[in-house]
N, CA and C of each residue as an Amber inpcrd file, in Angstrom:
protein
   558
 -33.0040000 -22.0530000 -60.7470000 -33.2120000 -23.2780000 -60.0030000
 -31.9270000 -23.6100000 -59.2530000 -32.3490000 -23.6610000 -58.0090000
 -31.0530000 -24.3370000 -56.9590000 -30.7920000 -25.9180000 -57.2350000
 -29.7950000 -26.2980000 -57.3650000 -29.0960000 -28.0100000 -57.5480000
 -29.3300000 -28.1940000 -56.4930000 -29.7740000 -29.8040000 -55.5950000
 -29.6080000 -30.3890000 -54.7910000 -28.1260000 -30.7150000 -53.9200000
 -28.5350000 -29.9170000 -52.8440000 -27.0790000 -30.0100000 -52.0270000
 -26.3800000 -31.3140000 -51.6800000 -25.1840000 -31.2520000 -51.7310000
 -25.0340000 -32.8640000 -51.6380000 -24.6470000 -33.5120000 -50.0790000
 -24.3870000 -34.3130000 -49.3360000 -24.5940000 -34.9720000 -48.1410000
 -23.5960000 -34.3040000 -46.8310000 -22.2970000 -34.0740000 -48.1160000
 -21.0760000 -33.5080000 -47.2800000 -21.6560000 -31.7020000 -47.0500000
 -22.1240000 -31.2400000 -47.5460000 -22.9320000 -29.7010000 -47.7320000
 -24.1690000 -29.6750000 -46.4290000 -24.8600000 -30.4090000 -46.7090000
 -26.1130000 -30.4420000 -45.6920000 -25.6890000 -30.9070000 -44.3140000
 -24.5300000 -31.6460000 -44.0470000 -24.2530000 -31.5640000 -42.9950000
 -23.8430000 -30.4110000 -42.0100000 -22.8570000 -30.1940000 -43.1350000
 -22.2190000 -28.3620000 -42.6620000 -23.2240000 -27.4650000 -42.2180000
 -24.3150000 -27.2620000 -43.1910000 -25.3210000 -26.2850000 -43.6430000
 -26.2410000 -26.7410000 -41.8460000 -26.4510000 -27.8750000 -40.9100000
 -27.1940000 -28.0890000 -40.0450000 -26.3620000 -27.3850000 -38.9300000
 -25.0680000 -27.1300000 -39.0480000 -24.3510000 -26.4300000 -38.2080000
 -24.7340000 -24.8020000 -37.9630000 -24.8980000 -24.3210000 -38.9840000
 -25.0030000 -22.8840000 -38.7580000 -26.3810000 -22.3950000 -39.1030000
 -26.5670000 -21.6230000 -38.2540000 -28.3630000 -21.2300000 -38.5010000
 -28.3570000 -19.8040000 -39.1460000 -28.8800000 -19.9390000 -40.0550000
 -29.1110000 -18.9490000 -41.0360000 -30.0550000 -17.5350000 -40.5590000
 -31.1690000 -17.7940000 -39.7260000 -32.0960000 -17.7660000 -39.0310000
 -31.8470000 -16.3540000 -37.9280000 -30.6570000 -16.8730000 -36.9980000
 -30.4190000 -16.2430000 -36.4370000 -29.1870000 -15.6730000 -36.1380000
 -28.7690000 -15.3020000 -36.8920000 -27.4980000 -14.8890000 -37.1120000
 -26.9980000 -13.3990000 -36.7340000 -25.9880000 -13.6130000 -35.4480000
 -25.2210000 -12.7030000 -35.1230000 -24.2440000 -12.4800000 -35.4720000
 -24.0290000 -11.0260000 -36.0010000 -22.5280000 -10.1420000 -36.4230000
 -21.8730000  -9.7040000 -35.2400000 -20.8610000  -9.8970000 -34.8220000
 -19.8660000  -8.5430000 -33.9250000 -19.6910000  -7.5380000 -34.6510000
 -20.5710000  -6.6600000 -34.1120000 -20.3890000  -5.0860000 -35.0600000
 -19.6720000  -4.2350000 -34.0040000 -19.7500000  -4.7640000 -32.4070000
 -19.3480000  -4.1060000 -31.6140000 -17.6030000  -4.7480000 -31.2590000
 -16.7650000  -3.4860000 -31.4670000 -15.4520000  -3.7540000 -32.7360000
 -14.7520000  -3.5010000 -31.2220000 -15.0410000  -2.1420000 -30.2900000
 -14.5080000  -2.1790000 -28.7880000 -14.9250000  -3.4700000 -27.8750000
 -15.8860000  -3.6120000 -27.8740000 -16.1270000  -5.2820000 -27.0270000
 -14.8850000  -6.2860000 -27.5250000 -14.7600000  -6.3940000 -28.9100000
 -13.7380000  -7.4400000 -29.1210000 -12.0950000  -7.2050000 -28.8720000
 -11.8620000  -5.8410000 -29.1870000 -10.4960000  -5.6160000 -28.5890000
 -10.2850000  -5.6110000 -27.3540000 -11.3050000  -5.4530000 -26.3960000
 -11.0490000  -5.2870000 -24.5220000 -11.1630000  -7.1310000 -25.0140000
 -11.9220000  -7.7360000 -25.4620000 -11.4140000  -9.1420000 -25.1730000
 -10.8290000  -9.9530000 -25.5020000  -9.7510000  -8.8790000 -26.8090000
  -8.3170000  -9.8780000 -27.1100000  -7.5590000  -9.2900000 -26.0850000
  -7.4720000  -7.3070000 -25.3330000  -6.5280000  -6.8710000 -24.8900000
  -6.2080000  -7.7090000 -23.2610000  -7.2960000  -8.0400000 -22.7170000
  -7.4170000  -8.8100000 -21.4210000  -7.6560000 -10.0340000 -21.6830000
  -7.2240000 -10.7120000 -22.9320000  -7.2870000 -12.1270000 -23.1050000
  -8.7230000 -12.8510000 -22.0680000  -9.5840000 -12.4260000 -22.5470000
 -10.9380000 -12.7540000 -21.3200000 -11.6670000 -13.8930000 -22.4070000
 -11.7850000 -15.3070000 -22.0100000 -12.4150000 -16.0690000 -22.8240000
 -13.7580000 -15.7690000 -23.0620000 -14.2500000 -16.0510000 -21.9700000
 -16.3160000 -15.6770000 -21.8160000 -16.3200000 -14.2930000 -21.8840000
 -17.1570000 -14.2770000 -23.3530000 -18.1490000 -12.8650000 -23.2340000
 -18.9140000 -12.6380000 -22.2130000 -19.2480000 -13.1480000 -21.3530000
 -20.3410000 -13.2200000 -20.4780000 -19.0850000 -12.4450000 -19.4330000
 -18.2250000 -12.8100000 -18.8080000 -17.4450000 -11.7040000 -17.7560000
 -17.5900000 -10.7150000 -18.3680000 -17.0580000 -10.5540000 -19.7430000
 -17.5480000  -8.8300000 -19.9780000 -18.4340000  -8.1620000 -19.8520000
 -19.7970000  -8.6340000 -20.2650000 -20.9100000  -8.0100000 -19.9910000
 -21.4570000  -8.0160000 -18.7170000 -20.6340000  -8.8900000 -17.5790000
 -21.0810000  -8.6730000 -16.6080000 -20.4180000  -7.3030000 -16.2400000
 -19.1390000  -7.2800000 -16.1170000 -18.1980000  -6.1230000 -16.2740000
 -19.0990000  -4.5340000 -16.7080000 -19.4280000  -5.1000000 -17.9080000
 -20.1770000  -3.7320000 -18.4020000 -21.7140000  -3.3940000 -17.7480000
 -22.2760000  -4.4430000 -17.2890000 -23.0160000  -4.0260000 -17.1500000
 -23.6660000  -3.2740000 -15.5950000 -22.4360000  -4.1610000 -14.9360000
 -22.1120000  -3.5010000 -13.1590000 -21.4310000  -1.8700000 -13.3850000
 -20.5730000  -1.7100000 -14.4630000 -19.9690000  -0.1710000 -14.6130000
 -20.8690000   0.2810000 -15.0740000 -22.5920000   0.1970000 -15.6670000
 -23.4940000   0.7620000 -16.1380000 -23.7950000   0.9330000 -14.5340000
 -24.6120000  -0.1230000 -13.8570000 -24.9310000   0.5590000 -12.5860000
 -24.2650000   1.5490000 -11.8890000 -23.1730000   1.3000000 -11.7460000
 -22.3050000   2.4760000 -10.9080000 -22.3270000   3.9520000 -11.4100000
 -22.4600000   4.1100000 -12.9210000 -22.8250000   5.1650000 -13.3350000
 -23.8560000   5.5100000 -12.8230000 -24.7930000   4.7540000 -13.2740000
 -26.3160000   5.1200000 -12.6980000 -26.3720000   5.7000000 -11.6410000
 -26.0830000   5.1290000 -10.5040000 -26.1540000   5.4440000  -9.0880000
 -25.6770000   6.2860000  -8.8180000 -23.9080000   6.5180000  -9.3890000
 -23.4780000   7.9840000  -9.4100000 -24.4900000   8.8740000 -10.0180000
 -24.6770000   8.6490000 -10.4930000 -25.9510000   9.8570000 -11.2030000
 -27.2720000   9.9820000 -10.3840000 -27.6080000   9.2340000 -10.3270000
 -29.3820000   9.3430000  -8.7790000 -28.1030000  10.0120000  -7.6910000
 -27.0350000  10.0810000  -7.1840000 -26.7130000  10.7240000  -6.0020000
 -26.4410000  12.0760000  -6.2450000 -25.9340000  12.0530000  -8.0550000
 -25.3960000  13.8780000  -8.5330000 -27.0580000  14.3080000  -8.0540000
 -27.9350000  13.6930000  -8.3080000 -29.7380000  14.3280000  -8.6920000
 -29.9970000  15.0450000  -7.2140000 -29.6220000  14.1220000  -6.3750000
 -29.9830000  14.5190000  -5.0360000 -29.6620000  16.1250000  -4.6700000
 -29.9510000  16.8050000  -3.7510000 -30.2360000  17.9740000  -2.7780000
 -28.4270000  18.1470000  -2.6170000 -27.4820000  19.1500000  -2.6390000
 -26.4040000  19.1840000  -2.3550000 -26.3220000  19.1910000  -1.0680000
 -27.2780000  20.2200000   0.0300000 -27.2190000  19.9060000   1.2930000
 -27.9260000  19.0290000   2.0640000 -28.2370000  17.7220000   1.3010000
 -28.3630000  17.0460000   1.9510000 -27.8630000  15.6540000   2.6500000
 -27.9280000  15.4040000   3.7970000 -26.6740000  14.7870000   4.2150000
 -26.5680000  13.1500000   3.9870000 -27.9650000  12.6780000   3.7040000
 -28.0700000  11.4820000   2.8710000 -27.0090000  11.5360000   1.5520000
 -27.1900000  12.4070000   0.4170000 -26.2580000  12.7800000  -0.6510000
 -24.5240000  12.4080000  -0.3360000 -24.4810000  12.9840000   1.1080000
 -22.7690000  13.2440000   1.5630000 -22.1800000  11.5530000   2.0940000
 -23.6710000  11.4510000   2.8350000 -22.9850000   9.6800000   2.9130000
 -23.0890000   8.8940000   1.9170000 -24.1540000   8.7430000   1.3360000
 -23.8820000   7.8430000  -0.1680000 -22.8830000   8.4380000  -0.3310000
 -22.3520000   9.3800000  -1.2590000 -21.1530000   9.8910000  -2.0800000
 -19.8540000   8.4680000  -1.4660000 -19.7910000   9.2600000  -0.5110000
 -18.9350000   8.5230000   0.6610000 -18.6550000   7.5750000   0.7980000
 -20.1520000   6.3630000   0.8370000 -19.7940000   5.3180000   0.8550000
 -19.3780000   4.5250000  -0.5970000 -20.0620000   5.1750000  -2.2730000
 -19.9060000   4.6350000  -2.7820000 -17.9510000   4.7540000  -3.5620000
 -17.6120000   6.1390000  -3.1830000 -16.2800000   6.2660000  -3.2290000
 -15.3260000   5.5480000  -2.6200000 -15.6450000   5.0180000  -1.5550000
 -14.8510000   4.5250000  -0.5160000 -14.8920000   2.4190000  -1.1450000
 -15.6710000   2.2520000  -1.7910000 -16.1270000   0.8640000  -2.5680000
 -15.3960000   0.8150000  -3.2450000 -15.6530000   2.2110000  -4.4790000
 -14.7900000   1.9130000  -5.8260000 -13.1490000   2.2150000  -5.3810000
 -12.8860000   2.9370000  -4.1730000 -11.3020000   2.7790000  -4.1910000
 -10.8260000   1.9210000  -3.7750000 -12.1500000   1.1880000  -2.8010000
 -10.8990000  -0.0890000  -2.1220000 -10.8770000  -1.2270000  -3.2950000
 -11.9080000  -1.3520000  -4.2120000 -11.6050000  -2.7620000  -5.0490000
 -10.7750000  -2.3230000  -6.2790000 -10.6240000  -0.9530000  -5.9340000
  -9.7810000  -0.3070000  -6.8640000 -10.2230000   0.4010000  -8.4880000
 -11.0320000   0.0720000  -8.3260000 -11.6040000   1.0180000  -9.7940000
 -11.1280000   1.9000000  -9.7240000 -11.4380000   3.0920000  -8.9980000
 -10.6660000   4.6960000  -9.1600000  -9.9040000   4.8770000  -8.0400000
  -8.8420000   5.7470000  -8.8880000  -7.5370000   5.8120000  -8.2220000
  -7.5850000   7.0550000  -7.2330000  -8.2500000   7.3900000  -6.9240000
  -8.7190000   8.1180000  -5.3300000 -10.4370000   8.2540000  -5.4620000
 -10.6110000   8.9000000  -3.9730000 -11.7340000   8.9460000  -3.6430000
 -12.2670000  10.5720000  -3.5560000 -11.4700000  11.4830000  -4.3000000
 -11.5500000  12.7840000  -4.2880000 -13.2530000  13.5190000  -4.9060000
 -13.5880000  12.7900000  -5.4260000 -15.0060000  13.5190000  -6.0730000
 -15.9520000  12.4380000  -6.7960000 -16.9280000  13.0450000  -6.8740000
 -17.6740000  11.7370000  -7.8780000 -18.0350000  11.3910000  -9.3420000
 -17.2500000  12.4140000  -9.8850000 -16.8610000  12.2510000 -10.7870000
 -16.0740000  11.5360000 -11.3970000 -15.6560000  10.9650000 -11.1460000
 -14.4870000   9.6970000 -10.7390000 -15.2730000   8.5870000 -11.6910000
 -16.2450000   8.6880000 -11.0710000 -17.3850000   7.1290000 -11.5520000
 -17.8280000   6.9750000 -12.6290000 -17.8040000   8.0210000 -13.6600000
 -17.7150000   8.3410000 -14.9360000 -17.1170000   7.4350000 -15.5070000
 -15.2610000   7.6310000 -15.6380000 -14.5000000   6.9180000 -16.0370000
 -14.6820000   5.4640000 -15.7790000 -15.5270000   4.5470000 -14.5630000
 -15.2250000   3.1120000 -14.0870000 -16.2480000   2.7040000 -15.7670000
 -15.0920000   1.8380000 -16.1140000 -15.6290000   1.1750000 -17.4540000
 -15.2810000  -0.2740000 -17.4610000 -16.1930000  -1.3290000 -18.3160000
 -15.9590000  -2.7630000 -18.0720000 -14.0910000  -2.4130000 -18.0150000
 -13.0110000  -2.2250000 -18.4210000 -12.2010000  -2.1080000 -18.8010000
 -11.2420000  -2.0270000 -17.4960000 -11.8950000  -1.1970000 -16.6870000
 -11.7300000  -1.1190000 -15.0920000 -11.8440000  -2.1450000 -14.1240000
 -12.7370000  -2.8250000 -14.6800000 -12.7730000  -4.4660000 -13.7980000
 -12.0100000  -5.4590000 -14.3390000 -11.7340000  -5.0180000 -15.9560000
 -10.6380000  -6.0790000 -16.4660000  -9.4550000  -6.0760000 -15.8680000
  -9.0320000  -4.8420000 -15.3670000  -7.3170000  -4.6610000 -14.7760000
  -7.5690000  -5.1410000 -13.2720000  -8.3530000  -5.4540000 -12.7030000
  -8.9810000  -5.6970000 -11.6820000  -8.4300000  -7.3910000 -11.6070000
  -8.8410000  -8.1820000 -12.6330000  -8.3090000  -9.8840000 -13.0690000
  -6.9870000 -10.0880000 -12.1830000  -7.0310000 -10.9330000 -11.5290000
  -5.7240000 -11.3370000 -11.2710000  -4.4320000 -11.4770000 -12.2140000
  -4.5490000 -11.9540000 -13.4740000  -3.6380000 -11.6080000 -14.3350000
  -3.2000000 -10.9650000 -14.4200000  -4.0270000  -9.5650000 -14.7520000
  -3.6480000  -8.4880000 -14.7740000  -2.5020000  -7.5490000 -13.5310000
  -3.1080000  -8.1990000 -12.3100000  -2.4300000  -7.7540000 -10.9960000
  -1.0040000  -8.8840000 -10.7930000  -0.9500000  -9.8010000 -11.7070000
   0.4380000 -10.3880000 -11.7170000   1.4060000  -9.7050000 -12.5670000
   0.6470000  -9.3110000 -13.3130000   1.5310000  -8.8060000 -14.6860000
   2.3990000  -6.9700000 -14.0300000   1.5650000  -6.6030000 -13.3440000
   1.3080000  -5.0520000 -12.5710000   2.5020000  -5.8720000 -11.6380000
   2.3100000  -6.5800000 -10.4730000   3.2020000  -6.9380000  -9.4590000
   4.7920000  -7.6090000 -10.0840000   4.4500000  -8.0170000 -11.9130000
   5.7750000  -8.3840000 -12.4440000   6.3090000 -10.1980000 -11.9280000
   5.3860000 -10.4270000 -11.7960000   5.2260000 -12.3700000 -11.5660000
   5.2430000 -12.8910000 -12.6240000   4.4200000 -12.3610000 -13.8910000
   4.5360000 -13.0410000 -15.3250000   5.0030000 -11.8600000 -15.7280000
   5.6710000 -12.5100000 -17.2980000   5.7640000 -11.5960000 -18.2000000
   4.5650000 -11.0120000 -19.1570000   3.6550000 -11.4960000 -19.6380000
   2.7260000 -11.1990000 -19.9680000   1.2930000 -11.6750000 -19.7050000
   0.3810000 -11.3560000 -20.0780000  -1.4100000 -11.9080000 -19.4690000
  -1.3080000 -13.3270000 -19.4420000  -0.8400000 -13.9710000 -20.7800000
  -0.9400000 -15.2550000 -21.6650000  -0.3320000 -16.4430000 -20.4780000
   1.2180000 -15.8030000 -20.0380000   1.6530000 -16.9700000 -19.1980000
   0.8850000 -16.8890000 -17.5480000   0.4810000 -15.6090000 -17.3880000
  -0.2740000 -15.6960000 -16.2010000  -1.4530000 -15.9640000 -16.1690000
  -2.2460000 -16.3550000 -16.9510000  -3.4710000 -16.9500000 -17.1180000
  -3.1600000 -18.2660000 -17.1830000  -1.9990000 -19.1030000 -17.7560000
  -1.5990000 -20.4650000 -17.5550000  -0.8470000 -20.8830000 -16.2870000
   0.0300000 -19.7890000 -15.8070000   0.0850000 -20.0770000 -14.8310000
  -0.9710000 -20.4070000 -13.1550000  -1.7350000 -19.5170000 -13.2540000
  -3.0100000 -19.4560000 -12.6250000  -4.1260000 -20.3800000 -12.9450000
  -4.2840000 -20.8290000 -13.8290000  -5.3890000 -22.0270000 -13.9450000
  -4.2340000 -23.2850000 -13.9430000  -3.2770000 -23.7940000 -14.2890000
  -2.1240000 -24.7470000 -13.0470000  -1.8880000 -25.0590000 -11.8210000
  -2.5580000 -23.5170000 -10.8950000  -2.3690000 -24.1810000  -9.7980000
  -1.0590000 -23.2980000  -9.1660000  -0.4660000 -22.3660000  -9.6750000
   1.1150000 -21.7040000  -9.2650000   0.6450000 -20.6050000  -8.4370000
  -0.9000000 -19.8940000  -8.2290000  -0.7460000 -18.6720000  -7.8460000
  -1.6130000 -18.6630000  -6.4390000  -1.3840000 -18.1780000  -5.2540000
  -2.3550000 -18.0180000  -4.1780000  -2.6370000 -16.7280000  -4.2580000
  -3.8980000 -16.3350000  -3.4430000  -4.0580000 -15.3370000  -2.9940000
  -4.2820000 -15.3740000  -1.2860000  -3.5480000 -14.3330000  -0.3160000
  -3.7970000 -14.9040000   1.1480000  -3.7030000 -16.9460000   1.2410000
  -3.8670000 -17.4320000   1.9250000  -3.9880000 -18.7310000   2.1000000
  -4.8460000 -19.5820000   1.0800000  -5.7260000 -19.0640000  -0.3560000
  -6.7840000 -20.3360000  -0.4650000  -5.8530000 -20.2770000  -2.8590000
  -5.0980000 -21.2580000  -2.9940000  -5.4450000 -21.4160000  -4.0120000
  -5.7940000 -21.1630000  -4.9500000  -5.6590000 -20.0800000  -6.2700000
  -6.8770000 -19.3040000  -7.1410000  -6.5810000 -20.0930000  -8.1760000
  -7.6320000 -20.7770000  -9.4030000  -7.5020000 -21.2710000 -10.5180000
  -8.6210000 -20.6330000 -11.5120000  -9.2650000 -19.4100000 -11.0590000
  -9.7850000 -18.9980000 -11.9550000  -8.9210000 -17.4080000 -12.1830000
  -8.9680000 -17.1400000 -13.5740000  -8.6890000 -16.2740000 -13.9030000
  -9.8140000 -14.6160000 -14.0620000 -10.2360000 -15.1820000 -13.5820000
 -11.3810000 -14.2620000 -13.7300000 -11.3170000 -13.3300000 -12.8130000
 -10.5280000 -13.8990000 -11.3420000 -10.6810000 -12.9790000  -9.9880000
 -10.7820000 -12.0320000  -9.8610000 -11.2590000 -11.4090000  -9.6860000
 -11.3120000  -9.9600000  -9.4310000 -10.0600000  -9.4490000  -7.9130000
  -9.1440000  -8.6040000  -7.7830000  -8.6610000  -8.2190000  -6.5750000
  -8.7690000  -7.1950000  -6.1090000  -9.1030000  -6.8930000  -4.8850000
  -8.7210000  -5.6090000  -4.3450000  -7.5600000  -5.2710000  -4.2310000
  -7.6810000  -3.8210000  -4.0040000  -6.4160000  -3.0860000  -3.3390000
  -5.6590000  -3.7750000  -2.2060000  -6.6580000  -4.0280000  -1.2100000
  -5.7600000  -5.1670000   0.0400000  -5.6920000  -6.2850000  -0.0600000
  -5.8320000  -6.9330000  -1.1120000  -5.7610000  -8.2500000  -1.4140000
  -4.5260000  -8.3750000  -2.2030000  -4.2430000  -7.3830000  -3.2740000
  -2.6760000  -7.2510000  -3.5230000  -1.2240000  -7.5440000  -3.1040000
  -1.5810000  -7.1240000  -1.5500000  -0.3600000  -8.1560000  -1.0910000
  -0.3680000  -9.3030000  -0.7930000  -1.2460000  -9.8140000  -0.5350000
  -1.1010000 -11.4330000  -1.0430000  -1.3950000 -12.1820000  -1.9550000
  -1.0790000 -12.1870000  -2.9530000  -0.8150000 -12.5220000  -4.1710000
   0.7020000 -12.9800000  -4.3530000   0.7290000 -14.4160000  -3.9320000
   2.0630000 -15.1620000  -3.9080000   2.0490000 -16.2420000  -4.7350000
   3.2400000 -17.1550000  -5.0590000   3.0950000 -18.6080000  -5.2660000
   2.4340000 -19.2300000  -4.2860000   2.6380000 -20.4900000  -5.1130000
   1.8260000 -21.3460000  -4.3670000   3.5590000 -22.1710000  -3.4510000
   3.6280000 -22.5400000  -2.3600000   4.5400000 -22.7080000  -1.5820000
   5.4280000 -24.0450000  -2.0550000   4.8230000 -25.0420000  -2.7290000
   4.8870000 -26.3220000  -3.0710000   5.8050000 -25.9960000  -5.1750000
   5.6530000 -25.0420000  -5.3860000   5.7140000 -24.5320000  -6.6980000
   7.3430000 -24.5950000  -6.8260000   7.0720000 -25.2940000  -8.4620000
   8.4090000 -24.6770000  -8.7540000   9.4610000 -23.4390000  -9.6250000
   8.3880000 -22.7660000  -9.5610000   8.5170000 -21.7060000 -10.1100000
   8.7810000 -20.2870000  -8.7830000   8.1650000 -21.1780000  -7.9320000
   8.7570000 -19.8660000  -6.8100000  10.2450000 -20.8200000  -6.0780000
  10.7490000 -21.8430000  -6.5560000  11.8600000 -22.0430000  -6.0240000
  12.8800000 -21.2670000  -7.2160000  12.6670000 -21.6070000  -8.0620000
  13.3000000 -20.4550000  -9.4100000  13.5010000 -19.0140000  -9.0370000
  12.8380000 -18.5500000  -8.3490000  13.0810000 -17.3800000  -8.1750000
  13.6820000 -16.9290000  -7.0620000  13.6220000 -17.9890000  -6.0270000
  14.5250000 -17.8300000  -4.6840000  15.7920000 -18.2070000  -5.1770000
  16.1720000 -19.6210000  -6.2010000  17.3550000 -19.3200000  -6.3550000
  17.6980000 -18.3480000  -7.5730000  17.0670000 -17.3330000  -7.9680000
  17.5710000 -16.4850000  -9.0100000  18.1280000 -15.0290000  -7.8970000
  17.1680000 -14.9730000  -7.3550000  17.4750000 -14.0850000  -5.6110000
  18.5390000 -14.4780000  -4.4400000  19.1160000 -15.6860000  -4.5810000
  20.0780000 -16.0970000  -4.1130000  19.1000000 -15.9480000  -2.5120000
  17.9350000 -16.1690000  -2.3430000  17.5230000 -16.2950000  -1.0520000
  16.8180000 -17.6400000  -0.6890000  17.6410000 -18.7610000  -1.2090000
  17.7070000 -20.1830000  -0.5930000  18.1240000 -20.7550000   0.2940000
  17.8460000 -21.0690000   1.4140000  18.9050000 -21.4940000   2.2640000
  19.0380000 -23.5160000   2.1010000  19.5160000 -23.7310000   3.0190000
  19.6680000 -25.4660000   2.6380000  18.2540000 -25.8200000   2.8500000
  17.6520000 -25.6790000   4.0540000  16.3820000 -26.4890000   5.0690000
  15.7080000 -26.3300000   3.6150000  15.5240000 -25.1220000   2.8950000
  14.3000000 -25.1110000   1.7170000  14.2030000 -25.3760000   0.5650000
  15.7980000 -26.0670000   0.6510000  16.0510000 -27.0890000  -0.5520000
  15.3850000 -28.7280000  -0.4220000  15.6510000 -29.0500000   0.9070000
  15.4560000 -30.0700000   1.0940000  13.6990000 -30.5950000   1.0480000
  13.0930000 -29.0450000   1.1060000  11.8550000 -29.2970000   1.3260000
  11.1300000 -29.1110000  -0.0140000  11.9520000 -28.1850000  -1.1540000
  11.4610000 -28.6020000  -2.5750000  12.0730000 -30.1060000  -3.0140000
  12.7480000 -30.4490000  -2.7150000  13.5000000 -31.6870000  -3.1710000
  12.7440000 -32.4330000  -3.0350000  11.9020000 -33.0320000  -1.7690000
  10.5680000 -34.1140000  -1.3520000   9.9170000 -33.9450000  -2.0190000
């Protein structure tokens, strides 16, 4: 015979559903989302589940006719995709597309491309720095961490102009002049 649970118990007990209860058994999902500090499971599986398509598709184009010239432009165009947003590091074969894994869109994060360009020291402060408000990309602002960048989007990836963390570094560079003192000073 079970004792009657008592008030402080049954409250707890309305919290967690017995019912339906999920384990993380999947032990790689959780290390790609301590190693890329990625809050939402949901970017990952989007992650994973766009590097499932790309497989796919690489694969319906391996299926195709070798001489055929539909085959040569897909190939083409889908190589020429994954190098510019940067998944694979050339466009030499299609085999390539194999390797694009959620893991591939994680280094893809802007964090990640601060940490690569050497703006933060690690993911942690560039993910705080970036949802603050410190990081642009080209002209617009980024506060999500989630961004994805291209290859040509890489070079612009600056402070934000108003920041004081990019005056820190002009005067650690000794490339301050007066006029841009006066204009962090306001």
């Amino acid at each position: 015979m079970v004792r009657k649970l008592k008030y402080h118990e049954q409250k707890l007990l309305k919290k967690v559903d017995f019912i339906n209860w999920e384990v993380d058994n999947n032990i790689h999902e959780v290390k790609v989302l301590r190693r890329y500090h990625i809050e939402k499971r949901e970017d990952y599986t989007k992650y994973n589940k766009l590097s499932r398509n790309i497989r796919d598709l690489a694969q319906k184009i391996r299926d195709l006719d070798e001489k055929d010239g539909f085959r040569a432009q897909s190939t083409h165009r889908l190589l020429e995709k994954l190098y510019s947003t940067g998944l694979i590091p050339t466009k030499q074969n299609l085999s390539l597309t194999e390797k694009v894994t959620a893991s591939s869109f994680c280094r893809r994060r802007l964090p990640c491309i601060m940490l690569t360009l050497r703006m933060a020291q690690n993911l942690k402060t560039a993910i705080t720095l970036i949802e603050q408000g410190h990081v642009r990309v080209g002209p617009e602002v980024v506060t999500d961490p989630a961004f994805l960048i291209t290859r040509n989007m890489e070079d612009f990836v600056t402070w934000v102009d108003s920041s004081k963390i990019k005056q820190h570094v002009m005067n650690y560079n000794d490339e301050v002049s007066n006029f841009s003192l006066i204009i962090f000073d306001s």
